[in-house]
C-alpha positions as CSV (number, residue, x, y, z in Angstrom):
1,X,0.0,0.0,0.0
2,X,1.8,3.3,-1.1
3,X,0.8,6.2,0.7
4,X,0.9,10.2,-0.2
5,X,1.1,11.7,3.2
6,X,4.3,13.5,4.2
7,X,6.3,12.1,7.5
8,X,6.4,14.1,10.8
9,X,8.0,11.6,13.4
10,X,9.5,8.7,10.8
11,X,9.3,5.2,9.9
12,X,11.2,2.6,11.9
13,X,12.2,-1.1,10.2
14,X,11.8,-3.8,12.6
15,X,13.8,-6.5,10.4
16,X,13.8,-9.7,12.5
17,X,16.2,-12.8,12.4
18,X,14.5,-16.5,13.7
19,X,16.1,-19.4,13.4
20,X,13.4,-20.3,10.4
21,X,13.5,-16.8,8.8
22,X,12.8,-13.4,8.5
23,X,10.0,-11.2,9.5
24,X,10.4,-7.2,8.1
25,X,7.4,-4.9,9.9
26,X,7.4,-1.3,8.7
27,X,6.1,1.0,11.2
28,X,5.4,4.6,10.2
29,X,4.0,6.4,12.9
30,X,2.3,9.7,13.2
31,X,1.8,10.2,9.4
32,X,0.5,12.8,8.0
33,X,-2.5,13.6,10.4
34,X,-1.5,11.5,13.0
35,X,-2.5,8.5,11.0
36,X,-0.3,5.1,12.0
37,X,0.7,2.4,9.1
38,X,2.3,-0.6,9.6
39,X,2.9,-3.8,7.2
40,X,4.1,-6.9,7.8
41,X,6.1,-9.8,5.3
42,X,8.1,-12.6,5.9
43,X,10.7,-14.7,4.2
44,X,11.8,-18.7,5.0
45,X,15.1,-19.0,4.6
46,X,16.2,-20.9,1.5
47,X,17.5,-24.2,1.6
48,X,21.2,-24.0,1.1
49,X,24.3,-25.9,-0.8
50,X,24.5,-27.7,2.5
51,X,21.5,-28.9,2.6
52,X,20.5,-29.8,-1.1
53,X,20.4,-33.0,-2.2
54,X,22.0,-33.8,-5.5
55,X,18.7,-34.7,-7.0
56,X,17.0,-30.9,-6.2
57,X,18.2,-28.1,-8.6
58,X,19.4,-25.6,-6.6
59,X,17.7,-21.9,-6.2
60,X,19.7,-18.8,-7.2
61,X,19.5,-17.9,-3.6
62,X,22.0,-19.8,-1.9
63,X,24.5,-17.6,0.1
64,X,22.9,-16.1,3.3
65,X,24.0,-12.5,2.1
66,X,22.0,-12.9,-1.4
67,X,19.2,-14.4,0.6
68,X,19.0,-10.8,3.1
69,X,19.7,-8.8,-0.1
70,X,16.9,-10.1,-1.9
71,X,14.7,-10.7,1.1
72,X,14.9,-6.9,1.5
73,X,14.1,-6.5,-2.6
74,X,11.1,-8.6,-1.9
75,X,9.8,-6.6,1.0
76,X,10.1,-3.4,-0.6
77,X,7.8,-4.7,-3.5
78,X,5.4,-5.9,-1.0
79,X,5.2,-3.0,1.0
80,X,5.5,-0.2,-2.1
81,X,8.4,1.1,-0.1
82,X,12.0,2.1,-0.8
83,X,14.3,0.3,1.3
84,X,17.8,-0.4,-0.3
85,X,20.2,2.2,-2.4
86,X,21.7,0.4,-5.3
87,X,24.5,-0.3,-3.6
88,X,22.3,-2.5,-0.9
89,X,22.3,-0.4,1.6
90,X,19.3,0.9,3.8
91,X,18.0,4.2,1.9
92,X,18.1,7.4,3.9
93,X,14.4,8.9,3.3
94,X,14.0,12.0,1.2
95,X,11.4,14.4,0.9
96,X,8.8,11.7,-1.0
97,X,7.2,9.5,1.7
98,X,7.5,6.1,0.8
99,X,11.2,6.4,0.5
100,X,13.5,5.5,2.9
101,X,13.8,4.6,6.7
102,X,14.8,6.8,9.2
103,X,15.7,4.3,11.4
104,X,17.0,0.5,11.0
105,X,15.9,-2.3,14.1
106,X,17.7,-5.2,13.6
107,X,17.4,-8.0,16.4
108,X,18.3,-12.1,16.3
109,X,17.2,-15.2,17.7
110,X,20.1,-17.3,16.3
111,X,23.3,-17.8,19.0
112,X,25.4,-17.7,15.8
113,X,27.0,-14.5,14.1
114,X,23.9,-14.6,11.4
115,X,22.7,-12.7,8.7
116,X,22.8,-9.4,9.9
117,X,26.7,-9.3,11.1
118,X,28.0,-10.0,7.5
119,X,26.3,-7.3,5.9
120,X,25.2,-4.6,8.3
121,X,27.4,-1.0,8.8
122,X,24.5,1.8,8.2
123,X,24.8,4.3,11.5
124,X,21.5,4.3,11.8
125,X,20.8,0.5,12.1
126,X,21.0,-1.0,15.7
127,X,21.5,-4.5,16.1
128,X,20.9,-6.7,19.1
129,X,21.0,-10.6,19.6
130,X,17.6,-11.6,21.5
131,X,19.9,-12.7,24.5
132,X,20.8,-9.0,25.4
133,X,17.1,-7.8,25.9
134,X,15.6,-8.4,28.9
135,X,12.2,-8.7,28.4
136,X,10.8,-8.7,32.5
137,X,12.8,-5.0,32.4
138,X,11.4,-3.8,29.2
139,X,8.0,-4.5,30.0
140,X,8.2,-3.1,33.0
141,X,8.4,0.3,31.5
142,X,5.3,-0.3,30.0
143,X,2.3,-1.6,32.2
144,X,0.9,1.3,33.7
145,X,-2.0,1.5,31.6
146,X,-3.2,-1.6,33.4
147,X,-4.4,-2.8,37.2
148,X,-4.1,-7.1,36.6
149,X,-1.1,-9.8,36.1
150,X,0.5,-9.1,32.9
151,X,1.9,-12.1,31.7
152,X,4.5,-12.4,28.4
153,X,4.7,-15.9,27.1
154,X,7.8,-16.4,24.5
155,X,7.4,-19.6,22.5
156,X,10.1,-19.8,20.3
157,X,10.7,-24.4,19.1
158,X,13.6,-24.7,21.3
159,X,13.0,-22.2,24.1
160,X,9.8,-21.3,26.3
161,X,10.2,-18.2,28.5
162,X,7.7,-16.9,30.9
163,X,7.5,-13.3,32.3
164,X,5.0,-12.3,35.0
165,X,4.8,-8.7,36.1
166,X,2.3,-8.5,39.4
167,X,1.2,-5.6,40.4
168,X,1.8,-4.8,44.3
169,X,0.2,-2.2,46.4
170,X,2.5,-0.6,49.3
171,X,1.3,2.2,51.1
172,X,-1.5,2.7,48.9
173,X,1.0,3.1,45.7
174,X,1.0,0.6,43.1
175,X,4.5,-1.0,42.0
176,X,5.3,-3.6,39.7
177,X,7.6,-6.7,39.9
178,X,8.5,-9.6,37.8
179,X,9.6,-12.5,37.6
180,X,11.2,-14.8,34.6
181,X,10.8,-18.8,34.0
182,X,12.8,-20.3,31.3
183,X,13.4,-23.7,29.3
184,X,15.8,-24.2,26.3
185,X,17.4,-26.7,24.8
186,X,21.0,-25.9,24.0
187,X,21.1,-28.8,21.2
188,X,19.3,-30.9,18.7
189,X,20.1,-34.0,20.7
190,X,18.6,-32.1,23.9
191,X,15.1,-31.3,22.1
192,X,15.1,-35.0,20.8
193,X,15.4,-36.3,24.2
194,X,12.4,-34.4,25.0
195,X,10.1,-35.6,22.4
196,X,11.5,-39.0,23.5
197,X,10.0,-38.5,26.8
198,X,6.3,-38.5,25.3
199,X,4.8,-36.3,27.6
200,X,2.9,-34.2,24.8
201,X,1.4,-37.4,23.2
202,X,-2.0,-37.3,25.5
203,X,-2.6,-33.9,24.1
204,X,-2.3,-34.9,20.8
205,X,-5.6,-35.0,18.9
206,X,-4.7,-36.4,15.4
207,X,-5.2,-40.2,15.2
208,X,-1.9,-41.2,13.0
209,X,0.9,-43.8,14.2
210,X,3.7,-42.8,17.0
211,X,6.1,-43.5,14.5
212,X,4.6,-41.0,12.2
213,X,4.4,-38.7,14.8
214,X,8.1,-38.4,15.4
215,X,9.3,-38.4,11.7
216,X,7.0,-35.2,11.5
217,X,8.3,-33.2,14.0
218,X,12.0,-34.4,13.3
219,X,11.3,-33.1,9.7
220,X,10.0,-29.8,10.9
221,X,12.8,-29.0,13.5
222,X,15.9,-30.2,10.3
223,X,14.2,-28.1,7.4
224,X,12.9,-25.0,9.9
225,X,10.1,-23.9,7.4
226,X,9.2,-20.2,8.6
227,X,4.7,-21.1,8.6
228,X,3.0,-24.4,7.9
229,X,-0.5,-25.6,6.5
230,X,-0.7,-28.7,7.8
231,X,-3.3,-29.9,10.0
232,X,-1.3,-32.8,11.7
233,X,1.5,-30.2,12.3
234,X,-0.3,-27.6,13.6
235,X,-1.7,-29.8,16.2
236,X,1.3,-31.5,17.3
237,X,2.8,-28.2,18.1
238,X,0.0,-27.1,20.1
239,X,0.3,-30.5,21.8
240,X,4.0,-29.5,22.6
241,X,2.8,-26.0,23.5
242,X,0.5,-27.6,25.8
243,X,2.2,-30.2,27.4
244,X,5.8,-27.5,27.9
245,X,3.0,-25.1,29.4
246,X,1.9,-27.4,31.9
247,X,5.6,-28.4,33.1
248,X,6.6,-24.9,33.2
249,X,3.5,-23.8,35.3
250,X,4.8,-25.8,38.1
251,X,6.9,-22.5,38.9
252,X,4.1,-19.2,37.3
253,X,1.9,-18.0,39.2
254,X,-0.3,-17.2,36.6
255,X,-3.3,-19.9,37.3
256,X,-3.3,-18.8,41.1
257,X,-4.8,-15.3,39.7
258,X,-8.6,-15.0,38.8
259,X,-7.4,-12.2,36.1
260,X,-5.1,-11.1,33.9
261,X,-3.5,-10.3,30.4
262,X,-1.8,-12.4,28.1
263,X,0.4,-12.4,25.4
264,X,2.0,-14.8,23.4
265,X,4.7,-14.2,21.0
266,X,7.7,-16.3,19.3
267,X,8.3,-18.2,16.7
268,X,5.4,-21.0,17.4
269,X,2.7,-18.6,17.2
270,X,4.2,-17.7,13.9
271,X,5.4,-20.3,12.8
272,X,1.2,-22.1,13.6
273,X,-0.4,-19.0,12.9
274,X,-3.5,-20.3,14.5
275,X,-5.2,-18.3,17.6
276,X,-8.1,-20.7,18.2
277,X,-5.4,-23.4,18.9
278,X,-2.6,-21.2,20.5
279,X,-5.7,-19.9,23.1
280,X,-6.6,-23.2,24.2
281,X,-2.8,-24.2,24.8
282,X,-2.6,-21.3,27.1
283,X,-5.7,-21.9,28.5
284,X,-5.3,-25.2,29.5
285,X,-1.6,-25.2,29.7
286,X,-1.2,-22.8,32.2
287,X,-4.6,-24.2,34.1
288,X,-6.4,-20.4,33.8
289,X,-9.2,-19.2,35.8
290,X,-11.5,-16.3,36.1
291,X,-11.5,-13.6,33.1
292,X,-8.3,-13.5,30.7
293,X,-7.8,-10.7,27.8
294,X,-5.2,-13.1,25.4
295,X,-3.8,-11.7,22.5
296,X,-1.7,-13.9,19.8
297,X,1.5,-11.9,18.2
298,X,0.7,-13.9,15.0
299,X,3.6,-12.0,13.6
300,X,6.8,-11.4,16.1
301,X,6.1,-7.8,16.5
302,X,6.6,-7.5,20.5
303,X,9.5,-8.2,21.1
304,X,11.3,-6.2,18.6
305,X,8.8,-3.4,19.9
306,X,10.6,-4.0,23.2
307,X,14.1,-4.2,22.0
308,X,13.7,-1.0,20.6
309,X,16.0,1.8,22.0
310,X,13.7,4.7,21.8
311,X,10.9,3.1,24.0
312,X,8.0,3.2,21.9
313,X,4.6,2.7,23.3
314,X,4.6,-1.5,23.2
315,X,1.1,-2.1,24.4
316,X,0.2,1.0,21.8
317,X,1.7,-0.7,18.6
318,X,0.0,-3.9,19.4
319,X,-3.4,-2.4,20.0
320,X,-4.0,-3.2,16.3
321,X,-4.1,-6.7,16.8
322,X,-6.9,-8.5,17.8
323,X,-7.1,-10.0,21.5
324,X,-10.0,-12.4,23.2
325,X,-11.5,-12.5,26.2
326,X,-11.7,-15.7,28.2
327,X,-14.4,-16.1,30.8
328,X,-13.3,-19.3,32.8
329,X,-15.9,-20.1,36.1
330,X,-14.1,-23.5,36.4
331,X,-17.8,-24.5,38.1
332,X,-18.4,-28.0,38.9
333,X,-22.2,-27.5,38.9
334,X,-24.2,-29.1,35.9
335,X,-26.9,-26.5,35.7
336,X,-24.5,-23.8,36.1
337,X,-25.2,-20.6,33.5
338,X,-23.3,-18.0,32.4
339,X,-24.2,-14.8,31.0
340,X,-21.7,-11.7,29.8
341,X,-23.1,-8.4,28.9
342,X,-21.0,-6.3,26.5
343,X,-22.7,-3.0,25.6
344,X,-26.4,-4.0,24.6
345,X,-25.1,-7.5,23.6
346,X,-25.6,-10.6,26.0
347,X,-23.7,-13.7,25.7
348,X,-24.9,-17.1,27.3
349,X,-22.3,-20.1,28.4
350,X,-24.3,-23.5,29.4
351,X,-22.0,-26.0,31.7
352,X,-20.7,-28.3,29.7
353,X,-18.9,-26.3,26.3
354,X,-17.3,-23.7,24.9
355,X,-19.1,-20.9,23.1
356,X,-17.7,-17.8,21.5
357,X,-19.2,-14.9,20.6
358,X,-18.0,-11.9,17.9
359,X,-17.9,-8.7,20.1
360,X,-16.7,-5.2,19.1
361,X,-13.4,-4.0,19.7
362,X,-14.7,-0.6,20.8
363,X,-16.3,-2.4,24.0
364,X,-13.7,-2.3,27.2
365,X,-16.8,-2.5,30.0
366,X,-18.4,-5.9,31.1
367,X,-20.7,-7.8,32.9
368,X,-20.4,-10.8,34.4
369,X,-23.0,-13.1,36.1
370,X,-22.3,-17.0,36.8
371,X,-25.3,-18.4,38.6
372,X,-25.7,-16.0,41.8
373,X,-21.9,-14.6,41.4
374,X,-21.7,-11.2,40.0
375,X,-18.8,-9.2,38.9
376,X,-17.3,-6.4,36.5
377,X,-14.7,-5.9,34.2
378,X,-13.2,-2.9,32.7
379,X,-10.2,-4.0,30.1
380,X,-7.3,-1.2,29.4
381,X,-7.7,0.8,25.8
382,X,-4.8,-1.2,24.3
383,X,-6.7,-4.4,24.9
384,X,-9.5,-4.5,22.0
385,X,-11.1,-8.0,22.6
386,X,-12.8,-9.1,19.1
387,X,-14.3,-12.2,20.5
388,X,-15.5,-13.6,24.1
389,X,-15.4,-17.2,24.7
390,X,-16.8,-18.2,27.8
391,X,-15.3,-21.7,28.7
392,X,-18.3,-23.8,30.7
393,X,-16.5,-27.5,30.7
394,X,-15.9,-29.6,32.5
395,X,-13.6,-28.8,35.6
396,X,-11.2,-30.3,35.5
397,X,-10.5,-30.7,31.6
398,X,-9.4,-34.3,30.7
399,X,-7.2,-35.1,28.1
400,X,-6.3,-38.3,27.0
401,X,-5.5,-40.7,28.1
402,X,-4.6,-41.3,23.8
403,X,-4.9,-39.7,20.6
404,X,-8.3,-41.7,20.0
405,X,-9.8,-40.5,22.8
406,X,-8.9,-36.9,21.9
407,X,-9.9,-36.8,18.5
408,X,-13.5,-35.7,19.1
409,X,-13.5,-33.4,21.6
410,X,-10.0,-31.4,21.1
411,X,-11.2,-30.9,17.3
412,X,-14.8,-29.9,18.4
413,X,-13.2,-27.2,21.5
414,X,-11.0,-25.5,19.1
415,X,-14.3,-25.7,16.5
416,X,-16.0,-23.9,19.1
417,X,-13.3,-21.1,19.4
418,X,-13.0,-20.3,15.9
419,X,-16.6,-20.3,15.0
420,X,-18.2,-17.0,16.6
421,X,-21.5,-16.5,17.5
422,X,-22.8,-12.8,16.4
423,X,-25.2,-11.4,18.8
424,X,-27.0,-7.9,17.2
């Protein structure tokens, strides 16, 4: 999308490095009247010499420089946008917006020297391994603008890291704290070992054969393809989600809390790009209760937005995307009812299933009633909840104990999340 406006305050390239790709977003901010644009594209990484067989004719791509030079060429075309001089470096703007960046965000996942080493010397173009940002500190700077838990889930395949900023009240003045749980795997072999272990395989809803199972996810982790469209592989990684969720909330505090925010970003939610199963792996990987706003970062914008040096407004920039709202009674009652009214919309929950309703964005007040219980909600600005899904089963969930006893009911909870329920 070109634009005509002029620039007041610039436009800042967010150029990601994964260890399955890239992902560009191009964030001009206060344009013209105060308008905000952003666009987002991504790139997989080709498959290189090393890893051709001699039966595959090679792409022209296969030196990581070309890839990032042309990666760039590719993102300018989708974005209408001048990024690169001639001589492949980043393009100073000029008076003609839609030309140039005035400032250069560059930021890795990989523990190697990467892409952006090799190539980068442009003044204006900061570059920072994921490693060096602390993301507890960061968002720290950030959550005044809300009064619940704020809890930062980054999935990336071989890492899961948890951040959970609590508010606390001392002589009547609120303060923040946080707190960081972490799981990686430092090799290959050590992510093997845990798939060996099997603990995700009663989440798994997918009836196919152990052995095909394994081969899948092996095949996934060696080729690191930036996005699938496979059904079998987009549940086994909510499976994993799930089942690493669960382990790790052994040391959160997030499920002792009857309210809260989430958000989940990383490579999985990319890499899935699937919120209806990515919501139910938090939900019942973490064991949630009470009311949850959860919003998917479907395309690894936060945490560039909080390695950024200038401090921009995080919780701002991601107000764009869509977030949910999760009602969760966890009643054992069979007759139990629950009712949500949003504006002049009500929504109904019946003991027993999942039912999720389209709500507008521009709605922050709520009303909540389960049987005789009675409470309110008021969500921050920067939350704008596109859907309410009020979770009425039964407590506690069961999986398993196998894949066939999983393939109704996982298929027809995640059926329930995707298809909403308008309410005039």
């Amino acid at each position: 999308m070109q634009s005509t406006a002029q620039s007041r305050h610039g436009t800042t390239l967010y150029l990601s490095e994964l260890s399955n790709g890239l992902v560009f977003t191009l964030s001009m901010r206060d344009v013209g009247h105060g308008e905000h644009e952003k666009h987002v594209w991504k790139s997989s990484y080709p498959l290189l010499d090393l890893l051709y067989p001699h039966w595959v004719t090679k792409q022209s791509v296969n030196t990581p420089v070309n890839f990032l030079s042309q990666a760039v060429k590719k993102a300018e075309q989708a974005f209408g946008w001048k990024l690169f001089t001639e001589s492949d470096r980043f393009k100073v703007p000029e008076i003609a917006f839609g030309d140039g960046v005035n400032k250069v965000q560059l930021l890795s996942e990989r523990s190697d020297s990467g892409l952006f080493s090799k190539i980068v010397s442009d003044k204006f173009a900061t570059n920072k391994k994921r490693k060096e940002v602390s993301l507890g500190k960061e968002l720290l700077k950030h959550t005044d603008s809300f009064d619940a838990p704020v809890v930062v889930i980054a999935m990336n395949f071989r890492s899961l890291e948890i951040i959970e900023c609590i508010p606390k009240t001392y002589n009547k003045t609120k303060h923040w704290e946080y707190k960081s749980s972490k799981i990686e795997y430092a090799s290959a072999q050590e992510y093997v070992d845990m798939l060996v272990t099997k603990k995700f395989l009663p989440f798994v809803s997918e009836h196919v054969p152990e052995s095909q199972i394994f081969n899948t996810l092996l095949n996934y982790t060696y080729w690191s393809t930036l996005t699938t469209s496979s059904n079998l592989v987009k549940d086994l990684y909510r499976a994993l989600m799930t089942s690493q969720l669960s382990e790790a909330g052994k040391y959160v505090s997030a499920h002792t809390h009857s309210k809260g925010h989430i958000f989940l970003t990383g490579e999985l939610p990319l890499f899935v790009h699937d919120r209806p199963r990515m919501e139910l792996a938090l939900v019942d990987g973490l064991g949630l209760f009470g009311e949850w706003s959860i919003t998917i970062d479907e395309q690894y914008q936060m945490i560039p937005f909080l390695a950024d040096e200038s401090e921009i407004d995080v919780f701002h920039e991601l107000a764009t995307e869509k977030s949910s709202l999760w009602i969760i009674p966890q009643t054992k009652q069979a007759r139990s009812i629950a009712k949500i009214k949003a504006g002049k919309s009500e929504y109904q929950g019946i003991y027993g299933n999942l039912y999720t309703y389209s709500n507008r964005t521009e709605i922050h007040d709520f009303e909540i009633a389960v049987d005789s219980e009675k409470t309110t909600l008021k969500l921050p600005d920067t939350i704008n909840v596109s859907s309410v899904t009020i979770d009425m089963r039964t407590w506690p969930v069961v999986y398993g104990p196998n894949t066939v006893a999983n393939s109704v009911k996982i298929p027809q909870w995640i059926d329930r999340i995707r298809k909403q329920i308008k309410v005039m």
